[in-house]
C-alpha positions as CSV (number, residue, x, y, z in Angstrom):
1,X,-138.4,171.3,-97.4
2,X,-139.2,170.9,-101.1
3,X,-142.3,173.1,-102.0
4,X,-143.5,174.0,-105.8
5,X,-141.9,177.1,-106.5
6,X,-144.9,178.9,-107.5
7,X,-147.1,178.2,-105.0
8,X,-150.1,180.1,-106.9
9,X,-149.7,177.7,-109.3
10,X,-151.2,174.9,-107.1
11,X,-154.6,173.4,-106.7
12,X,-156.8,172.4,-103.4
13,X,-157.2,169.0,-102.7
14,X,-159.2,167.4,-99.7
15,X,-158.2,164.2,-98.4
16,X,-160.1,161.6,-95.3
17,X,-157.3,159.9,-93.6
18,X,-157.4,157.0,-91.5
19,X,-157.1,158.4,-87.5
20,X,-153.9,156.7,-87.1
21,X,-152.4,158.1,-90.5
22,X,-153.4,162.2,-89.1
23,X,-152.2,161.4,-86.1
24,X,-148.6,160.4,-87.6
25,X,-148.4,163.3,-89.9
26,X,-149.2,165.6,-86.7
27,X,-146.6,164.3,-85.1
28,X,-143.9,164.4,-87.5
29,X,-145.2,168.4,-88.0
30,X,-145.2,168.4,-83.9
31,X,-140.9,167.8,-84.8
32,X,-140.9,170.0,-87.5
33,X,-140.4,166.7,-89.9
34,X,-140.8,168.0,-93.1
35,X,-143.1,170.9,-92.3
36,X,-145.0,172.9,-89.4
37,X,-148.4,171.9,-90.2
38,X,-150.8,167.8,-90.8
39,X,-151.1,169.8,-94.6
40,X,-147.7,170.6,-95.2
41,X,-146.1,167.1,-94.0
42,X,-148.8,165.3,-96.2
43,X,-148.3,168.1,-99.4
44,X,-144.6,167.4,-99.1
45,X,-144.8,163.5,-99.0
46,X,-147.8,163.2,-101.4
47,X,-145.6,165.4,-103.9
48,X,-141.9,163.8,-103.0
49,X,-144.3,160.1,-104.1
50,X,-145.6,161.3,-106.9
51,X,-142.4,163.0,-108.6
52,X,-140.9,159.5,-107.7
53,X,-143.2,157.5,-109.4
54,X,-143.0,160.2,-112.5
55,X,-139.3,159.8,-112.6
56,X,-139.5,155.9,-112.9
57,X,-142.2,156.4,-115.3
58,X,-144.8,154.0,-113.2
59,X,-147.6,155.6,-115.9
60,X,-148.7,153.3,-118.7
61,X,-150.5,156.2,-120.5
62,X,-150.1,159.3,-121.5
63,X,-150.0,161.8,-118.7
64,X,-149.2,166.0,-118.4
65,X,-145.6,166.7,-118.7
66,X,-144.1,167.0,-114.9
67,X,-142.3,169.5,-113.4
68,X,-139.3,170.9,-114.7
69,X,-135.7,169.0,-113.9
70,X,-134.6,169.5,-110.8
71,X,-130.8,169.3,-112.1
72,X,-128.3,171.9,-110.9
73,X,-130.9,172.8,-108.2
């Protein structure tokens, strides 16, 4: 499962999800899909997205440099 690799390094954020959206995610934790826990299914999604949408460069602005490549990993 992909997790930053300095976990210390990350910041809180709190999130209201539709019912039907917790329930998923607590099932796909209840499988062990892509982590043991509602949080660590919706960190790993919510990150996988968003390092997508950096890598196609969805931004019009300027925004803080990502995370390093992931080449060779």
């Amino acid at each position: 499962m992909a997790r930053p690799e300095n976990r210390s390094e990350g910041r809180s954020l709190s999130l209201t999800l539709p019912q039907w959206t917790f329930d998923y995610l607590a099932s796909l934790a209840d499988h062990g899909i892509f982590g043991r826990t509602e949080n660590d299914v919706a960190a790993f999604l919510l990150i996988r997205q968003a390092d997508e949408l950096f890598e196609k460069k969805i931004h019009d602005r300027k925004i803080p440099a990502g995370p390093p490549s992931r080449e060779g990993a």
